[in-house]
C-alpha distance (Angstrom), angle and dihedral (degrees) to the residues before:
residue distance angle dihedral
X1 . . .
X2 3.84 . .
X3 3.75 84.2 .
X4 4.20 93.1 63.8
X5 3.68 85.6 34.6
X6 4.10 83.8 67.4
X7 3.31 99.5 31.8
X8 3.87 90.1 59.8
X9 3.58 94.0 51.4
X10 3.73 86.0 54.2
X11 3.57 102.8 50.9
X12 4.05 103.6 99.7
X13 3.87 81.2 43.4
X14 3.78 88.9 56.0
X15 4.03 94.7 57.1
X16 3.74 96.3 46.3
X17 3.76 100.2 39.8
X18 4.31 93.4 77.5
X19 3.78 88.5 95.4
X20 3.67 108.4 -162.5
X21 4.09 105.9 -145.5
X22 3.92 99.8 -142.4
X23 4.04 90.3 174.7
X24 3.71 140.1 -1.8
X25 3.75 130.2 171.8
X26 4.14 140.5 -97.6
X27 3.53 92.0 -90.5
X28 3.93 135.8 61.6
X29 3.76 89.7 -145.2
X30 3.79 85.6 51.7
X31 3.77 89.8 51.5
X32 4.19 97.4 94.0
X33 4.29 88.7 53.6
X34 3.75 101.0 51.3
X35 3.32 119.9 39.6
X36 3.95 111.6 113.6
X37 3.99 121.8 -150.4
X38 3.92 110.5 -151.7
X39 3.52 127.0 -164.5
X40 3.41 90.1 -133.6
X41 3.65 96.2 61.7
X42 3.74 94.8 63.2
X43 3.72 129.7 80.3
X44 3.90 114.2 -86.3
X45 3.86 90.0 -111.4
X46 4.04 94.3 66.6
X47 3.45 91.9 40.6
X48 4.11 84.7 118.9
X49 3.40 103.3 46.9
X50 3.53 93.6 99.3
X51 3.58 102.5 138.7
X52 3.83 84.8 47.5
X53 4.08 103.0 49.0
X54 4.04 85.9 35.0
X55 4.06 92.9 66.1
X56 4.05 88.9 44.9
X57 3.91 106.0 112.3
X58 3.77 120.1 -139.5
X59 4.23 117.9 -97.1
X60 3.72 91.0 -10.9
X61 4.37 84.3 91.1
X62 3.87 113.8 -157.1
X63 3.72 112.7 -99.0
X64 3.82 110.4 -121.2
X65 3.97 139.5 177.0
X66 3.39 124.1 -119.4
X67 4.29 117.3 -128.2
X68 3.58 123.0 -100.1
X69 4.02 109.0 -78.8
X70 4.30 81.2 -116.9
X71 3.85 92.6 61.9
X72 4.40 89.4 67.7
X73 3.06 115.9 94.6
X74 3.56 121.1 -129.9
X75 3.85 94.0 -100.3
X76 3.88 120.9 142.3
X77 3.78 120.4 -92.6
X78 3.94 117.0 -110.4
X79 3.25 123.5 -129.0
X80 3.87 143.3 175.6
X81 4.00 143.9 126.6
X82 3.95 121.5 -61.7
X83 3.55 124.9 -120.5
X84 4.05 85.8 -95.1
X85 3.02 121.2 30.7
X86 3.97 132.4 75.9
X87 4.02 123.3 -124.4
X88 3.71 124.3 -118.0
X89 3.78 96.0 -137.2
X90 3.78 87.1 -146.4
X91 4.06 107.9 124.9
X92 3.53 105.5 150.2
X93 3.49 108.9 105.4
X94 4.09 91.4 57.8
X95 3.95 126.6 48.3
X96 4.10 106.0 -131.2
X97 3.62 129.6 -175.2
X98 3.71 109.8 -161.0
X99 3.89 121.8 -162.1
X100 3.92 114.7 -178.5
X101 4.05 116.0 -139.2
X102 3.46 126.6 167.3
X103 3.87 93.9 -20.7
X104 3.89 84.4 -47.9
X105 3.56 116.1 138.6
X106 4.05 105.8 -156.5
X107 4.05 115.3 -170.7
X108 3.96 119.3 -177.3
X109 3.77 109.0 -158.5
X110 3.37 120.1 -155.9
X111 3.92 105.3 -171.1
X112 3.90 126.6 -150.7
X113 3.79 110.3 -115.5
X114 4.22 115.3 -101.0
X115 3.61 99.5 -99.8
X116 3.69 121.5 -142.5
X117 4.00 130.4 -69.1
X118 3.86 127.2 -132.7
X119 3.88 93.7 -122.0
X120 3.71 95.4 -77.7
X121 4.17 91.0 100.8
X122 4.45 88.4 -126.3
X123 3.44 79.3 151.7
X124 3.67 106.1 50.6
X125 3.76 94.9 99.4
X126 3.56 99.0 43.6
X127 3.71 93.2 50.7
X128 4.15 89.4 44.9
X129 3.87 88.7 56.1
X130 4.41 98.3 38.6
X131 3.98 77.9 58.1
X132 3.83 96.7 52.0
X133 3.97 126.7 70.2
X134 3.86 123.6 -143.5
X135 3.56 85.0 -98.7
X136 3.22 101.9 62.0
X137 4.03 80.5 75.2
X138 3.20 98.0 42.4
X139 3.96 109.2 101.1
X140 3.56 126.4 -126.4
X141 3.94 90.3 -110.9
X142 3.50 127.4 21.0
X143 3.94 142.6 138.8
X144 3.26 143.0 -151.6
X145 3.68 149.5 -157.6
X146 4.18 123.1 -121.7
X147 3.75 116.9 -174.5
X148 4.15 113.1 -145.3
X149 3.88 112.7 -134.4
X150 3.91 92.7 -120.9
X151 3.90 90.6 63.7
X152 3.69 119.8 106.6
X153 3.58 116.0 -110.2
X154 3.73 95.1 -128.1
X155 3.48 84.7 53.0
X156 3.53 103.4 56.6
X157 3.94 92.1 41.2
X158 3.83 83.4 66.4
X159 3.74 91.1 48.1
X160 4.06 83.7 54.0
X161 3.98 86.1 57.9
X162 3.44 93.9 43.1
X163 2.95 95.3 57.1
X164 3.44 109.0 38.5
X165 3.58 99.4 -124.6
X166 4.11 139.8 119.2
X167 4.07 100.5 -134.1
X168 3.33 141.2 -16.6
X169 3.82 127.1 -152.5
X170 4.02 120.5 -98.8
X171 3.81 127.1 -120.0
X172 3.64 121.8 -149.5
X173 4.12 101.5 -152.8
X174 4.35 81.0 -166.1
X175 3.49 91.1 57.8
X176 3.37 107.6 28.0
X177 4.08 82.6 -137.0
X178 3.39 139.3 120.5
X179 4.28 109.2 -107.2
X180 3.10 115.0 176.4
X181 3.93 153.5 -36.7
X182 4.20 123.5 -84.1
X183 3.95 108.5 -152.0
X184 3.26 135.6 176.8
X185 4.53 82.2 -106.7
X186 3.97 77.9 66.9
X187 3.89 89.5 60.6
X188 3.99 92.7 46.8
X189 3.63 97.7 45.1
X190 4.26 91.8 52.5
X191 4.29 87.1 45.4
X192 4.30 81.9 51.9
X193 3.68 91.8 45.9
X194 4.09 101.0 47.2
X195 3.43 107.7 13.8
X196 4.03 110.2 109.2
X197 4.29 105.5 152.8
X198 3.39 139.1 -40.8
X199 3.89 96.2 -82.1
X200 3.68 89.1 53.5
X201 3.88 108.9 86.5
X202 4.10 119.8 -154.1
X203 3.09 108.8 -136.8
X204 3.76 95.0 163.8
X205 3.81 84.1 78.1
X206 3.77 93.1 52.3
X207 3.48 91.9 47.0
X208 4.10 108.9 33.8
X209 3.54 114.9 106.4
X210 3.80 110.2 -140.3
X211 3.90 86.6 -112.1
X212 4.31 94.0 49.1
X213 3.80 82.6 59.9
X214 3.59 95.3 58.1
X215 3.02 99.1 42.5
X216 4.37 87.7 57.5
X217 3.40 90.9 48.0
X218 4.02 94.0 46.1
X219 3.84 87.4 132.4
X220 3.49 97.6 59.2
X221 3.77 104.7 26.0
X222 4.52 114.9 69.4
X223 3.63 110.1 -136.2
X224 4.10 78.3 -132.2
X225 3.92 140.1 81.6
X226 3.72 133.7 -134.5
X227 3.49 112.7 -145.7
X228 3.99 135.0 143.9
X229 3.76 131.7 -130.5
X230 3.93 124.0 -102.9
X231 3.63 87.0 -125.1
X232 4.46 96.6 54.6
X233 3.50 117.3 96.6
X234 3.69 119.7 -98.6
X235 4.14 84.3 -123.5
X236 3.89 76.9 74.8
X237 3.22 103.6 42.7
X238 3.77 85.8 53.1
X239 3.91 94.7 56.7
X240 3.84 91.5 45.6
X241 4.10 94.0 55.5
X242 3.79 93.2 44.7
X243 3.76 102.6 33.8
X244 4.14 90.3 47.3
X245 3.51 90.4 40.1
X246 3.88 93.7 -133.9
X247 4.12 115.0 135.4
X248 3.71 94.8 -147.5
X249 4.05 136.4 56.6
X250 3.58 127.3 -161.0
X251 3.91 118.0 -142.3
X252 3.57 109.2 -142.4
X253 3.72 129.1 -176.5
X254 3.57 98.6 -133.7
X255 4.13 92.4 -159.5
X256 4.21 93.5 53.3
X257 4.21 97.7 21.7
X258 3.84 79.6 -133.1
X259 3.94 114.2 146.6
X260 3.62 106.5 -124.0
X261 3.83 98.9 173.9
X262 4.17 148.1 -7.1
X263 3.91 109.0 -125.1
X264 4.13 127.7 -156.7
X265 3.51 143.1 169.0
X266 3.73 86.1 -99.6
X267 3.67 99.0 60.1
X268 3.41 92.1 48.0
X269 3.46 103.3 52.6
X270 3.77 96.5 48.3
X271 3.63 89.6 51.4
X272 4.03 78.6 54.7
X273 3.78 89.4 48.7
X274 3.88 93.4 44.8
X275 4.02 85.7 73.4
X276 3.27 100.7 28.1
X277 4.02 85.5 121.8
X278 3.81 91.0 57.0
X279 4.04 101.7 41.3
X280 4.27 112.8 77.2
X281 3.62 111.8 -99.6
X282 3.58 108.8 -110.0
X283 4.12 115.2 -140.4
X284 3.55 88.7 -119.5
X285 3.96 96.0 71.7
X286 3.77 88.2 65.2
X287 4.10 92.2 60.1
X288 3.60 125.7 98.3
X289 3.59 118.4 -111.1
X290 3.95 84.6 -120.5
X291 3.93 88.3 55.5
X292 4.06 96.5 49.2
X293 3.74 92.3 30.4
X294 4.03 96.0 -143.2
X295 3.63 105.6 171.4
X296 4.20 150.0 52.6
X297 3.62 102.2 -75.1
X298 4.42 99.9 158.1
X299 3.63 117.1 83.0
X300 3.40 104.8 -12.1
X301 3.80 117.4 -153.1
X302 3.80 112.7 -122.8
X303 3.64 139.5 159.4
X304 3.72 135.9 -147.2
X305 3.86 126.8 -123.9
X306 4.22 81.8 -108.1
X307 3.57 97.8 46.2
X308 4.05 104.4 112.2
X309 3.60 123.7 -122.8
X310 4.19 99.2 -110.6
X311 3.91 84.5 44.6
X312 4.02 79.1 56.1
X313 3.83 94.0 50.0
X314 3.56 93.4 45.6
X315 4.08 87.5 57.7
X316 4.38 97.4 45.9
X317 4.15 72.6 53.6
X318 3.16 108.6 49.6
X319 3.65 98.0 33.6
X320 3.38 105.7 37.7
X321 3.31 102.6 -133.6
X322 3.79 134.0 128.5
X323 4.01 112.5 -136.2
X324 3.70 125.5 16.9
X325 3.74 115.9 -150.9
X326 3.66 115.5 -128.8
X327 3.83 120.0 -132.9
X328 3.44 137.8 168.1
X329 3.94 132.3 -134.0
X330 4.16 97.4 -67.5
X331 4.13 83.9 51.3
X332 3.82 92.1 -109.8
X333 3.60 114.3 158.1
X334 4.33 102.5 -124.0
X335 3.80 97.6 152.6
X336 3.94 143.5 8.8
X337 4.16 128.0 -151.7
X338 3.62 116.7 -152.0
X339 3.36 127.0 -156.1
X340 4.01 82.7 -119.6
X341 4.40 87.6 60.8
X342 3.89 83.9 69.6
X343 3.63 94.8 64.6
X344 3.56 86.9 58.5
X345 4.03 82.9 70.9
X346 3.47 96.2 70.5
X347 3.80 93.6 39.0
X348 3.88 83.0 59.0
X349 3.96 88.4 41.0
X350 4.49 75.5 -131.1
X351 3.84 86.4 128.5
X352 4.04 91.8 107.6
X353 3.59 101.0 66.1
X354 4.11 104.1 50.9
X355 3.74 98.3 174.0
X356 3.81 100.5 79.1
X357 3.56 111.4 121.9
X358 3.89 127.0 -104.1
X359 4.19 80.3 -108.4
X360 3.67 93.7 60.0
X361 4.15 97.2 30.2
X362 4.16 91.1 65.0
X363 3.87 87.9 52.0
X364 3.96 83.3 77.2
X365 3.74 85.2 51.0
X366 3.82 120.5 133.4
X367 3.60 119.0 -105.4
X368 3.51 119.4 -98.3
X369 3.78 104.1 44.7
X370 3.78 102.5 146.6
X371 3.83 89.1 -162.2
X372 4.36 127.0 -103.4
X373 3.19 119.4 -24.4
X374 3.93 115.1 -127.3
X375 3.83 139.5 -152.8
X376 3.76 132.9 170.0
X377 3.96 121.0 -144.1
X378 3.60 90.8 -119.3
X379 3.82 98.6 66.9
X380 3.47 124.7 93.8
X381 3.97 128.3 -90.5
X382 3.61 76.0 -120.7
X383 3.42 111.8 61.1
X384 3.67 91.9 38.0
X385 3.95 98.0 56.2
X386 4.21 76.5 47.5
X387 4.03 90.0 53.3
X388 3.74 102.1 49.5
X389 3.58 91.3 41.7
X390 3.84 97.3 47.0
X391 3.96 77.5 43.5
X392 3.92 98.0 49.9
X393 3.78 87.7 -137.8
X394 3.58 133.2 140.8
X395 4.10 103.9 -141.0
X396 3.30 135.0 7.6
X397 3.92 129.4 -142.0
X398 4.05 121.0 -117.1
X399 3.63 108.4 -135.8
X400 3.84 136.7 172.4
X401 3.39 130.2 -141.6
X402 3.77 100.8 -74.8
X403 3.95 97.5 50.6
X404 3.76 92.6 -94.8
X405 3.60 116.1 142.8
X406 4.11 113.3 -116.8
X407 4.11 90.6 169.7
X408 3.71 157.1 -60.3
X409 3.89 132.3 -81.0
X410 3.42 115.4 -161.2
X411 3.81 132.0 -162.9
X412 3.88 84.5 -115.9
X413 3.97 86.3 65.7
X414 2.86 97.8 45.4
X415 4.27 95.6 56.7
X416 3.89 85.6 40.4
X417 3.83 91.7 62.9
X418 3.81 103.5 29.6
X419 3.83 100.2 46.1
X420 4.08 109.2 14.7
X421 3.67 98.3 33.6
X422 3.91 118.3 17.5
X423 4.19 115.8 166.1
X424 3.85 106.0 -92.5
X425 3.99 86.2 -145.8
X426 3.39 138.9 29.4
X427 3.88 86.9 -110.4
């Protein structure tokens, strides 16, 4: 009860607090003294909360509650592709009706019911999160960041940094609509596309507005937003992160169009492992990775300490993938680069000279990397869900015996098995 008492008191707080950061300047330290809040970049309703949006200081985004999961109405959940990621056309195992709006794409899923286990509790965790809403993970106080299409790409890159974050959602001040999704796959698709050598300066990431760059990528980049309701299950939310292959979920409140919260695989699975304790222990948790076979195993992407940085990007491009392990000439796994390390370019403002060497690229590393995470095919899906959560990482890297790298298990695996498609036997 206190909680809804709070949350109440926080409500106007709530729809004000998605800042919309319309310019900021050259420098992250300079980040907190030029940002400028327009009127125009906030819905129509908050239009006289001047007082309220005038005290709001740049970057450092107004904590806010969300409302109690009672106060939604019972209106669909929107959903459709990010600005970049790709869809897995697979829709079978949910019934959707689609309905376009204004560039919306609205599905209505209508999930088949769990159906029974054979006394081995497969289930368990897909039941556990069917019975759960998105809110349920949603924290009592949280913020988050939404990029404006007028700001500069470069710009909002930095904010990314700054902030210690992977994405933020994108604003259209035309539309008054959510559009799309900036990542950090934004920032290595524009290095791809202008870089040409060190002497060669891009200025068309100095320049770009965020909105020039979708518009040059219209081909690859909807003019639409997935995102789920407060009130779906996190069951769906689940199927809609692995099944469009996209790593993070905006919350939406589909009666304001406020963003409430950014959902991932991570999130979700350490609400998982938060009741762990409480949930029946399904048989499978006792298997070995080598016995379930969870994981990508085939033609593993790796890099070498030599391999340059753009010859890098081109492989998280080409491959799809998110981290390449780094090995040297025995195959022995002594480093791994993360799509996340290449932030750390711009941070360093080392972005206009791409063929470094992995060696000297993780010298711009952020502190606190405790070096790659390990797992070996013969431990249990227990103890590794227990490792990279302990570990606050998203993958894990298969290794045998002597250090050499089999493959990679990723937090997405991990929900695919456990939640959309847990063994129906102990066989």
């Amino acid at each position: 009860m206190e909680k809804n008492k709070n949350l109440s008191e926080m409500a106007l707080i709530s729809e004000s607090s998605v800042s919309i950061l319309s310019d900021l300047s050259t420098t992250v330290s300079d980040l907190e003294n030029d940002v400028l809040m327009s009127s125009d970049s906030i819905p129509k309703e908050l239009n006289n909360l001047d007082n309220l949006h005038r005290n709001l200081t740049p970057i450092e985004l107004q904590q806010y509650s969300t409302s109690p999961g009672n106060r939604f109405s019972a209106i669909r959940s929107n959903a459709s592709p990010t600005s970049t990621e790709s869809i897995d056309g697979d829709t079978n195992s949910r019934n959707s009706v689609c309905s376009m709006d204004e560039n919306i794409l609205e599905l209505e899923c209508t999930l088949e019911g769990v159906d029974e286990d054979d006394g081995t509790n497969a289930l368990s965790y897909a039941r556990f999160v069917k019975a759960h809403s998105c809110y349920d993970i949603i924290p009592s106080s949280s913020k988050i960041v939404v990029f404006d299409t007028k700001l500069k790409v470069k710009k909002a890159f930095f904010a990314l940094v700054h902030n210690n974050i992977r994405s933020a959602p994108i604003w259209d001040t035309g539309s008054h609509e959510f559009v799309g999704m900036l990542t950090i796959t934004d920032f290595i698709n524009i290095l791809i596309r202008y870089y040409t050598s060190p002497l060669v300066k891009m200025w068309e990431l100095e320049e770009h507005q965020i909105a020039t760059w979708r518009e040059m990528s219209t081909k690859k980049l909807p003019t639409y937003l997935i995102r789920i309701s407060p009130k779906e299950s996190i069951y769906t939310a689940v199927e809609m992160l692995v099944k469009n292959r996209i790593h993070r979920l905006p919350v939406i409140d589909p009666r304001t169009g406020n963003a409430i919260y950014i959902l991932t695989h991570k999130k979700i699975l350490r609400y998982i492992f938060q009741h762990l304790d409480d949930l029946p222990m399904p048989d499978f948790m006792g298997y070995s990775l080598g016995d379930l076979g969870i994981g990508s195993y085939e033609n593993v992407a790796t890099v070498n300490p030599w391999t340059t940085v753009i010859e890098a990007l081109h492989i998280f491009n080409s491959r799809g993938v998110s981290a390449l392990p780094i090995v040297d000439k025995d195959n022995h796994c002594v480093d791994i680069y993360s799509k996340f390390d290449v932030i750390n370019l711009a941070a360093e403002r080392t972005y206009n000279n791409l063929n470094i060497t992995m060696l000297e690229a993780l010298k711009h590393r952020q502190e606190g990397f405790e070096g790659v995470h390990k797992c070996h095919p013969k431990e249990t899906l227990y103890v590794v869900i227990s490792r990279i959560m302990n570990a606050k990482v998203h993958r894990l890297v298969v290794v045998d015996d002597s250090d050499s790298v089999l493959g990679i298990i990723s937090l997405s695996d991990i929900l695919r098995f456990v939640i959309l498609r847990p063994p129906k036997s102990s066989s």
